[in-house]
C-alpha positions in Angstrom: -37.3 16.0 86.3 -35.5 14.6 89.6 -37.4 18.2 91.3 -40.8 17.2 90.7 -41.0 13.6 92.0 -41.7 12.4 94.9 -39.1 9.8 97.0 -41.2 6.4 96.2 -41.5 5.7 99.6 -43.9 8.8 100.0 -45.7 8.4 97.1 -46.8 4.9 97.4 -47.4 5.5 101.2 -50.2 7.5 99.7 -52.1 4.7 98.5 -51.8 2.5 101.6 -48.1 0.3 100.4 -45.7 -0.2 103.3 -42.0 0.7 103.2 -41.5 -3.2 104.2 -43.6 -3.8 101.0 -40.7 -2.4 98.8 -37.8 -3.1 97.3 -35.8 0.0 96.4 -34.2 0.5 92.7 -32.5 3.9 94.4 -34.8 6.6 95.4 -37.8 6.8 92.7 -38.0 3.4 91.3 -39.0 0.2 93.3 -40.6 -3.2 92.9 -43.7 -4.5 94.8 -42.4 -7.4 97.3 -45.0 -10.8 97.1 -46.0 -9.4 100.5 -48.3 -6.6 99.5 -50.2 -9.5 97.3 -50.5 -11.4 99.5 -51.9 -8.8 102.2 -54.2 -7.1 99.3 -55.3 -10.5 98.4 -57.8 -10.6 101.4 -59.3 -7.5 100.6 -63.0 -8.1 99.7 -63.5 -6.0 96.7 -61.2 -4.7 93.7 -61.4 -1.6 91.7 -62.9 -1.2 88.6 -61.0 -1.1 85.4 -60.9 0.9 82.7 -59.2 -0.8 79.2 -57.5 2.2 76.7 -57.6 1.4 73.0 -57.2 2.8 69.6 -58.1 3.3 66.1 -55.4 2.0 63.9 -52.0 3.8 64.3 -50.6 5.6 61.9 -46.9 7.0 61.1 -48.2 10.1 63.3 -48.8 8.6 66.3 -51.9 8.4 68.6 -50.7 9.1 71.9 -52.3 6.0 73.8 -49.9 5.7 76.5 -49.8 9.6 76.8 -54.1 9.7 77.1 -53.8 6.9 79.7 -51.3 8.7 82.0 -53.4 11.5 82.0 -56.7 10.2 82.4 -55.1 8.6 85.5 -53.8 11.6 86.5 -57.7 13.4 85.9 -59.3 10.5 87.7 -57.1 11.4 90.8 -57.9 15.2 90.6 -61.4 14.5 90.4 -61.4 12.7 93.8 -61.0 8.5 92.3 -58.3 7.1 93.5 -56.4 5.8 90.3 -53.6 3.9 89.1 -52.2 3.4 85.7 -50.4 0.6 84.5 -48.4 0.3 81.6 -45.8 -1.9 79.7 -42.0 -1.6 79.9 -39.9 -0.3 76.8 -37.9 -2.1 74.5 -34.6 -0.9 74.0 -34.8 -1.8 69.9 -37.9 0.6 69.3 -36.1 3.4 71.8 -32.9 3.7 69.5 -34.8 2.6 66.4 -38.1 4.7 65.1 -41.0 4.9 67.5 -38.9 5.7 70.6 -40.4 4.9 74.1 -43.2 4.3 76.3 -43.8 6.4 78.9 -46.0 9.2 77.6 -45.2 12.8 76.7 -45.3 16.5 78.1 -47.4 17.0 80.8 -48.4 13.7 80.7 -45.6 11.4 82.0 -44.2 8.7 84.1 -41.4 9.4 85.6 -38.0 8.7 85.8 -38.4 8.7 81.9 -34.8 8.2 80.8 -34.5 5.3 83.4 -37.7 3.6 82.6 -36.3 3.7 78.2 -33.8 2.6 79.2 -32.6 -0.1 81.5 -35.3 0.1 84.2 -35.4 -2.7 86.4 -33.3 -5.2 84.3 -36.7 -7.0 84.1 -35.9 -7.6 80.1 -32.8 -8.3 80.4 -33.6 -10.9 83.2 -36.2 -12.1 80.3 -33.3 -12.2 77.3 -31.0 -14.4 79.7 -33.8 -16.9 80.3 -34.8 -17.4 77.0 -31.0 -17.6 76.0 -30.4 -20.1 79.0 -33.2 -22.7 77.2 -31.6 -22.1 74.0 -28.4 -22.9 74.9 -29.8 -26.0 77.0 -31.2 -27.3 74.0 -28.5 -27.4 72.2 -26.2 -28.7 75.0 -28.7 -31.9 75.3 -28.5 -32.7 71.5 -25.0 -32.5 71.2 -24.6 -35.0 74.5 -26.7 -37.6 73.0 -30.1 -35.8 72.3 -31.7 -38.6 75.0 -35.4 -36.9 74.4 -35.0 -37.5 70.9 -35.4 -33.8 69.3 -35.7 -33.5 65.8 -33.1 -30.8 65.2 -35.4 -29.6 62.0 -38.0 -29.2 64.5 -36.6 -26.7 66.6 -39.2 -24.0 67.9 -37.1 -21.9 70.6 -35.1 -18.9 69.1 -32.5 -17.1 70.7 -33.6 -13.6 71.8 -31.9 -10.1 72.1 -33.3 -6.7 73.1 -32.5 -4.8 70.0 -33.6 -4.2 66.2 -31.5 -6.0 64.6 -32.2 -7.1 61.4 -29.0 -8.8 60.5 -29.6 -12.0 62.8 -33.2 -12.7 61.4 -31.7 -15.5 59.9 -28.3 -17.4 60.8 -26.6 -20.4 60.9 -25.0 -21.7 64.1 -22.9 -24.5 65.2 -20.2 -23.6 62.6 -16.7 -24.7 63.1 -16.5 -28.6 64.1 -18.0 -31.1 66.5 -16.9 -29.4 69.5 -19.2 -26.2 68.6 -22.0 -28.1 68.2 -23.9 -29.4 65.3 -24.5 -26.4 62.5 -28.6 -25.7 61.6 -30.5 -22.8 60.5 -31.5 -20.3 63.0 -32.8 -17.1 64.0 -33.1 -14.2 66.9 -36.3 -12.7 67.5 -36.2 -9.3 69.9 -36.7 -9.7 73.5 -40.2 -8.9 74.2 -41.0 -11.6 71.7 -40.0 -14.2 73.8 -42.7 -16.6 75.4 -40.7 -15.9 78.6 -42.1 -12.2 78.2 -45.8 -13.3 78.0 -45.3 -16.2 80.7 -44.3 -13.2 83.0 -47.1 -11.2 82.3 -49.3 -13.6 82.9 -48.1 -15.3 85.8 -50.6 -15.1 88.7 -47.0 -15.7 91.4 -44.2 -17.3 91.5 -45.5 -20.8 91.3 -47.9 -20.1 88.2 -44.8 -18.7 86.5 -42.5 -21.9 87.0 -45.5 -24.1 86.1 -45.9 -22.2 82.8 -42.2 -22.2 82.1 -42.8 -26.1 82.4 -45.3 -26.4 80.0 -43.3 -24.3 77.1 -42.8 -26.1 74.0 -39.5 -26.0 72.4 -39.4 -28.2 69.5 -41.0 -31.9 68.8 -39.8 -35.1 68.4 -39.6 -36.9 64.7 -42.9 -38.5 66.1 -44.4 -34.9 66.6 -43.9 -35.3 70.6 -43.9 -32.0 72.0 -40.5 -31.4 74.0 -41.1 -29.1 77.1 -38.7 -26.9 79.1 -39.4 -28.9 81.8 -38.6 -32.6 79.7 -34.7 -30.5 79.1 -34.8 -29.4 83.5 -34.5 -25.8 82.8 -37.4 -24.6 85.0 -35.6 -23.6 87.8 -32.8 -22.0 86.5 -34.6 -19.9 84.7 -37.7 -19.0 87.7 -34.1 -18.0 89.5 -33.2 -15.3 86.5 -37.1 -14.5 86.8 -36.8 -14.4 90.5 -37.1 -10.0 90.9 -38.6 -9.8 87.3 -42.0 -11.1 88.3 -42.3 -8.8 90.9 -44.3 -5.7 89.4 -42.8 -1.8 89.5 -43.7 1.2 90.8 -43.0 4.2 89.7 -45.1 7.5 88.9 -46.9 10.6 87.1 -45.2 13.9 86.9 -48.4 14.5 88.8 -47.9 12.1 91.6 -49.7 9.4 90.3 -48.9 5.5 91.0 -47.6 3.8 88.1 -47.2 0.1 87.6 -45.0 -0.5 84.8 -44.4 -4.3 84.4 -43.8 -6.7 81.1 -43.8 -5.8 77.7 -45.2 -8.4 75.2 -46.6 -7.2 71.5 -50.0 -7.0 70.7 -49.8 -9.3 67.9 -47.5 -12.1 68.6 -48.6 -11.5 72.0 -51.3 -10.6 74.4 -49.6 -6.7 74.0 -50.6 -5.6 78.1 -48.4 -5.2 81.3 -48.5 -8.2 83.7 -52.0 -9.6 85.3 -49.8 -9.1 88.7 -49.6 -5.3 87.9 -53.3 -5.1 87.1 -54.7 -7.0 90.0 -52.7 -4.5 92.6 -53.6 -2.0 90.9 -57.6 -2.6 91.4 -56.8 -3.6 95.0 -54.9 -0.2 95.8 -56.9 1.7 93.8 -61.1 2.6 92.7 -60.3 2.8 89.0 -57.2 0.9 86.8 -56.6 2.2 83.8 -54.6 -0.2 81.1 -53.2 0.7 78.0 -53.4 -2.2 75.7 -50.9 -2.5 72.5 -51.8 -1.1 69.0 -55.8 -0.9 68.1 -58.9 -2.5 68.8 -58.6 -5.6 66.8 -55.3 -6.1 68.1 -54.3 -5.6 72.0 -58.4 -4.5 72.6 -59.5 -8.0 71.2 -56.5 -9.7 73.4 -57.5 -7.5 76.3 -61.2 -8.5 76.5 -61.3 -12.0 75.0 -57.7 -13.3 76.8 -56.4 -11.0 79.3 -59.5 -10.2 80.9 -60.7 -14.1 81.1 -57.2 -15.3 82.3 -56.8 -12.6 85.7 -60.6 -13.4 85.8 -61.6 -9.6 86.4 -64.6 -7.7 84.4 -63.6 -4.7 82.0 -66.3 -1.7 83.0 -64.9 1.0 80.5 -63.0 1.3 77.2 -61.6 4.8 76.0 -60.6 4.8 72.5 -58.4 6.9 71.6 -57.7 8.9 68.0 -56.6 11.7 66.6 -57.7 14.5 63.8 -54.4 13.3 62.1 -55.0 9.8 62.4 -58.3 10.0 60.9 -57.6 12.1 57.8 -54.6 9.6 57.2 -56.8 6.6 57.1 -59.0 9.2 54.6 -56.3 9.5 52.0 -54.2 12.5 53.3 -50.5 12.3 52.9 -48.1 12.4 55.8 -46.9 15.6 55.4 -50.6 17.3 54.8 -51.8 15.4 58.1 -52.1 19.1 60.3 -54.1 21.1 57.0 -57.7 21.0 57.4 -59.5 18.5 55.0 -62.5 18.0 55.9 -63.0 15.4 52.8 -60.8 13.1 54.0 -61.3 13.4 57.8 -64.9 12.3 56.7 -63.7 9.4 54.7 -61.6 8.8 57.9 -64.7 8.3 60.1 -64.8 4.8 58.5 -61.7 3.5 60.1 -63.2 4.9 63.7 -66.7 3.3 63.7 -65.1 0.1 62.7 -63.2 0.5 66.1 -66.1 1.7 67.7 -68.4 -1.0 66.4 -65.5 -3.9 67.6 -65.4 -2.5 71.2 -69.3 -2.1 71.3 -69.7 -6.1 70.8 -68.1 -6.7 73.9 -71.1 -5.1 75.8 -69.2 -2.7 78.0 -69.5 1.7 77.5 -67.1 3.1 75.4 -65.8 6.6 75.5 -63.9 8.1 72.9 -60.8 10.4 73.5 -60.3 13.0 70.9 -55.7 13.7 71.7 -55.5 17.3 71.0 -53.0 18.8 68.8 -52.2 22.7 68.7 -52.7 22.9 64.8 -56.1 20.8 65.6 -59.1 22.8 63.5 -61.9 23.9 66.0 -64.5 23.0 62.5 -63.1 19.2 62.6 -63.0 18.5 66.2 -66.4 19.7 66.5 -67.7 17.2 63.7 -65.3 14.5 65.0 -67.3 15.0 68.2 -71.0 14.9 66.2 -69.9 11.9 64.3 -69.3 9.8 67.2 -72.7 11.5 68.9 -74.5 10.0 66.2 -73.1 6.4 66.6 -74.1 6.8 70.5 -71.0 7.4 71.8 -69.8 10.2 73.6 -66.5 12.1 72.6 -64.4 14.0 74.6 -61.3 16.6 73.1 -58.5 16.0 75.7 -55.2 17.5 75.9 -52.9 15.2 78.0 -49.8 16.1 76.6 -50.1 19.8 77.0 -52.1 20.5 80.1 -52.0 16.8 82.4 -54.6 16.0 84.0 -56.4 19.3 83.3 -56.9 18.6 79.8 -58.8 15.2 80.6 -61.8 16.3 83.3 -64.5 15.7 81.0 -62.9 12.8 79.9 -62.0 11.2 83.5 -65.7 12.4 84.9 -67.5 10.4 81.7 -64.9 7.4 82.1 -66.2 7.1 85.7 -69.3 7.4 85.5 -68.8 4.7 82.6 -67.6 2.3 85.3 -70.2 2.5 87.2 -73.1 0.9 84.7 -72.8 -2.7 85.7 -71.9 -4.4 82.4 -69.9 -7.3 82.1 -67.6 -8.6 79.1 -68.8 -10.6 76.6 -66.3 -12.3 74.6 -67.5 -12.9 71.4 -65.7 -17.2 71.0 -65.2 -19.5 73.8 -61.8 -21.7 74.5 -63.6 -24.9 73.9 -64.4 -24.2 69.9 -62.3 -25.4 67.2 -58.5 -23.4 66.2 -60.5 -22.6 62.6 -63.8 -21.4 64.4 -61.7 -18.6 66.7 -60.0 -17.2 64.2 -62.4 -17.3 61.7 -64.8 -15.4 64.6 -62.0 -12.9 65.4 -61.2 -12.1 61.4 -64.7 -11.7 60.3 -65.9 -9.9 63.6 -62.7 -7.8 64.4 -61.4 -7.1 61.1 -64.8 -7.6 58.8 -62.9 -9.9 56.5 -65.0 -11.6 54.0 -62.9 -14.8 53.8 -60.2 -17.0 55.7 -58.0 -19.1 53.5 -55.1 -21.4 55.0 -51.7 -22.4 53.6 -51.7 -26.2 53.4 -48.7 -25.5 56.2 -51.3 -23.8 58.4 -53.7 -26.7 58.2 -51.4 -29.1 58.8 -50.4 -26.9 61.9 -54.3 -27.3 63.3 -53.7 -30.5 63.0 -51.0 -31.2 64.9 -52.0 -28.8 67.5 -55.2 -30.3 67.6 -54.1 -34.0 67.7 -52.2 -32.8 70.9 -55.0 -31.2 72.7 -53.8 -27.9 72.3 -57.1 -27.2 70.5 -58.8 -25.8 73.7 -56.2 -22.7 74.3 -57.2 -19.2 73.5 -55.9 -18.0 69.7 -54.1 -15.2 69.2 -53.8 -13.6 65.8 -50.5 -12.2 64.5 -51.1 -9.6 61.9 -49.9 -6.4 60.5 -50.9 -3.2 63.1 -50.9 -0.8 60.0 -54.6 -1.8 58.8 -57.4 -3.6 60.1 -57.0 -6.2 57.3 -53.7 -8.3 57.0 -52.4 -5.9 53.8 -50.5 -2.7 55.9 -51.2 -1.1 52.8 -54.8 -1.3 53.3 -56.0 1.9 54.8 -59.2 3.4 56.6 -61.9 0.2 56.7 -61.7 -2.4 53.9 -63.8 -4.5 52.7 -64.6 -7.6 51.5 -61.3 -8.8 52.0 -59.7 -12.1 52.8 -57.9 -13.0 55.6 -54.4 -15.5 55.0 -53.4 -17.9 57.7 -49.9 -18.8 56.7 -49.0 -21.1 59.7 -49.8 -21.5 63.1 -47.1 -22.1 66.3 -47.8 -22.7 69.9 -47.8 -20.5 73.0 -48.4 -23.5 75.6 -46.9 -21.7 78.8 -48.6 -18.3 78.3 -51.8 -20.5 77.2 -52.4 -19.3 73.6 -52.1 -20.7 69.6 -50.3 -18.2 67.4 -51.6 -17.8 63.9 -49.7 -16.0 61.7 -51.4 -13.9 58.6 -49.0 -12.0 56.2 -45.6 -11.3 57.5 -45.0 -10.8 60.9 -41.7 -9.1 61.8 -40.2 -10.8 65.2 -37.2 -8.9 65.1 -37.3 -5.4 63.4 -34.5 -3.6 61.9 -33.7 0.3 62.4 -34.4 2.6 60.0 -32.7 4.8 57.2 -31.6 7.2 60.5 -32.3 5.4 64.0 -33.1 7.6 67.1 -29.5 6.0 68.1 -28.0 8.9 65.9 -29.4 11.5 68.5 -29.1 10.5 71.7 -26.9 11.3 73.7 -24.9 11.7 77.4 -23.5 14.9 78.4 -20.5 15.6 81.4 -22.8 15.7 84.2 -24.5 12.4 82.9 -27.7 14.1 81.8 -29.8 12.5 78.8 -30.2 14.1 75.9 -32.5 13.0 72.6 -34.6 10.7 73.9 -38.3 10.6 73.1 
């Protein structure tokens, strides 16, 4: 689609960037130089922003990241200067099953197979300094282990960029003194890594080395927490990070600006591009729009209760995105019936949507709900999609990104803005300063409607320790399946009166947040029965083909 973009120069000239204020990844990519932030940073008001959401995904997809591009992309034809920003792609889910992230159709960001793929090298910049720690940890216990790490202690996995289900668990150190001493462990995939959320939530280059300092790599048989900064790593690996905190530009098959930066999931994770990304966006643009990983209890929670807090800007709309198939799935309808009308179970699917609506409603901020069109969509059940919503107070808009751009989300961008413009401010719904045990029991019961929390005597033992060292006071994030809005991904549409298990807990000190892990949580995925890898391909003039 080289003939319908625009040299990056020219497009970002558009909205007010310098040529001296890039640095060029050939002619359509670039990264944002430290300059611009600095320049934008005396600006005396910011755009508003605009968070995208959405019910809980199914095996047919939802089309987030495809809704956001356009709405973007309808903002601008409507005369509000927009940006979108977006996360990166991992390479493991682009060869594996869900393929990549930069929208569909008419609704793109562009250049596609670049951004899959490689990009900027920002992950790979990520994957070597997570690797570099690891290795440095091991290096200072086999010289003497002077800071006294308890080698069955160990928190810091290696990391690689690709499903791989084989080195979940491994042993290393194999083969005699000289390699090291053997132990248990484990690669997680890339955008797992702490480094990944430390990036993303780096306000410059400072705050990122002084979060890399306060990482937490194992403890000591005391329970001392060992830091990346107690092993001297820090600046070693800010220099692999040096290019990968600046954010990048890129853009819309329409034009559009695109900031694409970071990739961290939604549950291990915060699951949003980088606060850096965010913050030029409002300053370039009237209206941001961010697209926040999985659903509403997931990345949406994140979004307004950490995200929000920590780049200390309001949220003044949500859009919340679902789908006619999405809706009878979490009804009862089987995969393959998903685009037959049922009215039966889109009805029983309406359950699974106001619990999304109700969770975005207690942050006290309008909420607009985006209907993705399909072409074997039933006129009868978009209509009463549309009244169900009505009668919850909330207005519903059928838009058509992938097919028709920015044309198919007017009504959508025209009641998104005037959404923005009401004044409200986030609430969270638990403050930092409350026990581990109080924020998640707020987030499961509020967020999910569970009925009950129960702990593993590892997870309490976990508050403990976390609490004896004062790391009681960070924000909590909650690992959990994406499949369901309980902790069973079995558990379709809305359950309830469910319980909630916290299995264990582990620490996020450089990106700021407490992990707490409920059910399994799969850090590095595997590929499936028959990978995307099978079907992509390169041909003689070096054009890609199967990529989606």
């Amino acid at each position: 689609m080289a003939e319908k973009m625009l040299p990056i120069k020219e497009m970002a000239a558009r909205f007010g960037i310098d040529e001296a204020e890039l640095y060029y990844y050939g002619p359509y990519k670039a990264k944002l130089e430290p300059s611009l932030a600095r320049r934008l940073a005396r600006c005396e008001s910011c755009g508003r922003q605009v968070l995208v959401t959405a019910t809980t995904p199914t095996p047919a997809g939802e089309g987030k990241t495809t809704m956001a591009i356009g709405l973007s992309m309808a903002l601008n034809r409507i005369g509000v200067r927009s940006i979108v920003t977006l996360r990166e792609p991992s390479l493991g889910p682009v060869f594996g099953m869900k393929g990549g992230a930069t929208g569909g159709g008419a609704s793109q960001v562009l250049p596609a197979d670049e951004i899959d793929l490689h990009f900027t090298g920002d992950i790979h910049a990520v994957t070597t300094a997570n690797n570099l720690l690891a290795a440095m940890i091991d290096n200072h216990i086999q010289h003497g282990n002077r800071l006294g790490i308890d080698t069955r202690r160990i928190a810091w996995r290696r990391v690689i960029d690709m499903n791989d289900r084989a080195l979940r668990e491994i042993v290393i150190g194999l083969g005699g003194r000289q390699n090291g001493f053997a132990r248990e462990d484990a690669f997680n995939i890339s955008v797992a890594s702490e480094i990944m959320a430390v990036l993303c939530l780096a306000e410059d280059f400072q705050d990122l080395k002084d979060r890399l300092a306060r990482m937490v790599v194992g403890y000591t048989s005391k329970s001392k927490p060992i830091t990346a900064a107690d092993l001297k790593a820090v600046g070693s690996m800010a220099l692999l990070l040096k290019d990968a905190v600046k954010p990048n530009l890129v853009q819309t098959v329409e034009g559009t600006p695109a900031i694409i930066h970071g990739g961290p999931f939604a549950n291990i994770a915060h699951g949003t591009n980088s606060i850096q990304a965010i913050r030029l966006a409002q300053a370039l643009s009237q209206v941001t729009v961010t697209e926040a990983g999985f659903a509403s209890e997931l990345g949406g929670e994140k979004f307004m209760n950490f995200v929000s807090r920590t780049g200390k800007f309001n949220v003044d709309a949500v859009v919340l995105v679902t789908t006619l198939r999405a809706l009878k799935y979490h009804g009862g309808a089987g995969k393959e019936s998903l685009a037959e009308k049922n009215l039966e179970a889109l009805v029983k699917g309406f359950d699974n949507l106001d619990k999304h609506i109700e969770n975005m409603q207690l942050f006290g901020v309008p909420l607009v709900v985006a209907i993705n069109y399909f072409p074997d969509n039933d006129a009868e059940e978009l209509q009463l999609t549309v009244r169900h919503a009505a009668a919850r107070k909330v207005s519903a808009f059928v838009s058509d990104p992938f097919n028709k751009g920015s044309e198919g989300c007017l009504e959508l961008a025209r009641a998104v803005e005037e959404a923005t413009h009401s004044g409200a401010r986030v609430k969270p719904i638990y403050e930092p300063e409350w026990s581990i045990a109080k924020k998640i029991e707020t987030i499961a019961t509020a967020m999910y409607g569970a009925a009950r929390i129960n702990y593993t005597r590892q997870a309490r033992k976990d508050i403990d320790l976390l609490t004896g060292l004062g790391y009681d006071q960070l924000h909590v994030i909650i690992a959990k399946t994406p499949n369901s809005l309980s902790d069973d991904p079995k558990a379709l549409g809305r359950p309830r009166d469910f319980d909630i298990d916290v299995d264990r807990l582990f620490l996020s000190a450089g990106a700021g947040f407490v992990v707490a892990v409920c059910g399994e949580i799969m850090l590095m995925p595997g590929l499936p029965k028959e990978p995307a890898a099978e079907s992509i391909d390169i041909d003689a003039q070096g054009n890609v083909n199967g990529l989606f």
